[in-house]
C-alpha positions in Angstrom: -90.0 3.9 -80.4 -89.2 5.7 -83.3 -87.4 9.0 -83.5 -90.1 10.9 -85.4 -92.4 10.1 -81.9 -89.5 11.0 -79.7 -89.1 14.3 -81.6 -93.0 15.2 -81.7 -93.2 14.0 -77.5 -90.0 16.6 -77.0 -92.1 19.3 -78.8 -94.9 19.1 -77.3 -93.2 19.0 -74.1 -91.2 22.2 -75.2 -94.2 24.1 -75.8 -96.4 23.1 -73.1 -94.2 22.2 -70.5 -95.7 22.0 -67.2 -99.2 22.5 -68.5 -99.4 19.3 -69.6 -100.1 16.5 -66.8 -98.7 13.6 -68.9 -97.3 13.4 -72.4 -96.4 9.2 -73.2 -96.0 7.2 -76.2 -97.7 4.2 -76.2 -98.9 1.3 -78.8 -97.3 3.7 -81.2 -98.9 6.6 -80.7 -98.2 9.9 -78.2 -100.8 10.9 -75.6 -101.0 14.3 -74.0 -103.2 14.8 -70.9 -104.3 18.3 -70.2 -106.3 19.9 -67.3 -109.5 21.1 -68.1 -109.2 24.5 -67.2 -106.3 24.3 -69.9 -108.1 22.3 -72.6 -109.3 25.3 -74.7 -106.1 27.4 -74.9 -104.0 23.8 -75.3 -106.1 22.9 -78.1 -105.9 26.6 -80.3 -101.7 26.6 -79.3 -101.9 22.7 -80.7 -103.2 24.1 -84.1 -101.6 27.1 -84.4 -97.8 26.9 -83.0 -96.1 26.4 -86.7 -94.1 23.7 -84.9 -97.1 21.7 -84.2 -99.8 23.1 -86.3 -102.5 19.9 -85.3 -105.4 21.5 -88.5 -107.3 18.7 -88.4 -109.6 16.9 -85.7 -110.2 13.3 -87.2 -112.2 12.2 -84.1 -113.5 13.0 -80.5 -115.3 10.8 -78.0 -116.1 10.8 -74.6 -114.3 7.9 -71.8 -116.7 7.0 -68.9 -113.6 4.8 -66.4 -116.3 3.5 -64.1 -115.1 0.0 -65.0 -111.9 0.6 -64.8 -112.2 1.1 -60.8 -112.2 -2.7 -60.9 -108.8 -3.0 -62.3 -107.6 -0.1 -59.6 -108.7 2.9 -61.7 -108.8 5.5 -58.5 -108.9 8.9 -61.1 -111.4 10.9 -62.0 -114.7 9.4 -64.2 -115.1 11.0 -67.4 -113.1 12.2 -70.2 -113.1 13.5 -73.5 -110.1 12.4 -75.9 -109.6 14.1 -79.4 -107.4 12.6 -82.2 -105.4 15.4 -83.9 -103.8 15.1 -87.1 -101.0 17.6 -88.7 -101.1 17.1 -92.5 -98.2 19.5 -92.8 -95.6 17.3 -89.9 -97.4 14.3 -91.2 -98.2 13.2 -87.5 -100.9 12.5 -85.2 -101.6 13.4 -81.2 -104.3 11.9 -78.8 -105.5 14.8 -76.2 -107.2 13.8 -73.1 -108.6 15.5 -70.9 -110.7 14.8 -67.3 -113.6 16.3 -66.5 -113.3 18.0 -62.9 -117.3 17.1 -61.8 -117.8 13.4 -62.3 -122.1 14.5 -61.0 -122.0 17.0 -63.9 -119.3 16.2 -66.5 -118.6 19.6 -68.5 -115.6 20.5 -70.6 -114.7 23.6 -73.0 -115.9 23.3 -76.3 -112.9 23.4 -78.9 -115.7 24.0 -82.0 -114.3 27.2 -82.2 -111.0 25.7 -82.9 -112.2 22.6 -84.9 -115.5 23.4 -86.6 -115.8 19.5 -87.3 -116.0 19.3 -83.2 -119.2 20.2 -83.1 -121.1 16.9 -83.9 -118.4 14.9 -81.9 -119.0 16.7 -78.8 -123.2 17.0 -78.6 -122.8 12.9 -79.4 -120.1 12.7 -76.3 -122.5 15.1 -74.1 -125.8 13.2 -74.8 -123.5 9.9 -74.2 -123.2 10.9 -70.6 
């Protein structure tokens, strides 16, 4: 692990705290999982805290674990995962997020946060 994801894992941890549900680095690359009734107000602190300051989404797609049940999965069904990137810290942050209803699966929208959002997520609503 290198210190620059240590230090990013221990600031996001700082900030959010308990309000995130995991936050691991894995395969080079740190993970935050947020609930969804936390997902909109997670995503405007993870571009605007100064410390953080996430400007860019560089990608957003929707996860659907029914096949993972085979290999024990027992969570919930569908998620959304965004890719932040912070030009300024020069770093990167995956942000995942379950949706609560796997019969009807709805998230916040973060375009109002990321403009660029907006395509991602009709592609990732249409998807499931």
């Amino acid at each position: 692990m290198s210190a620059k994801l240590e230090r990013l894992q221990q600031t996001l941890n700082d900030v959010f705290g308990e309000r995130l549900n995991s936050c691991v680095i894995a395969r080079g690359e740190v993970t935050i999982e947020v609930a969804a009734a936390d997902y909109l107000q997670i995503a405007r602190s993870l571009r605007d805290h100064p410390e953080l300051h996430f400007e860019q989404l560089i990608d957003l797609c929707g996860i659907d674990y029914a096949t993972y049940r085979n290999g024990g999965w027992e969570g919930k069904r569908f998620a959304s995962v965004a890719h932040l990137i912070s030009v300024r810290h020069n770093w990167r942050v995956r942000v995942r997020v379950f949706a609560d209803d796997d019969s009807f699966p709805v998230i916040d929208s973060v375009v109002d946060v990321w403009r660029v959002a907006n395509w991602f997520e009709r592609e990732s609503f249409d998807l499931y």
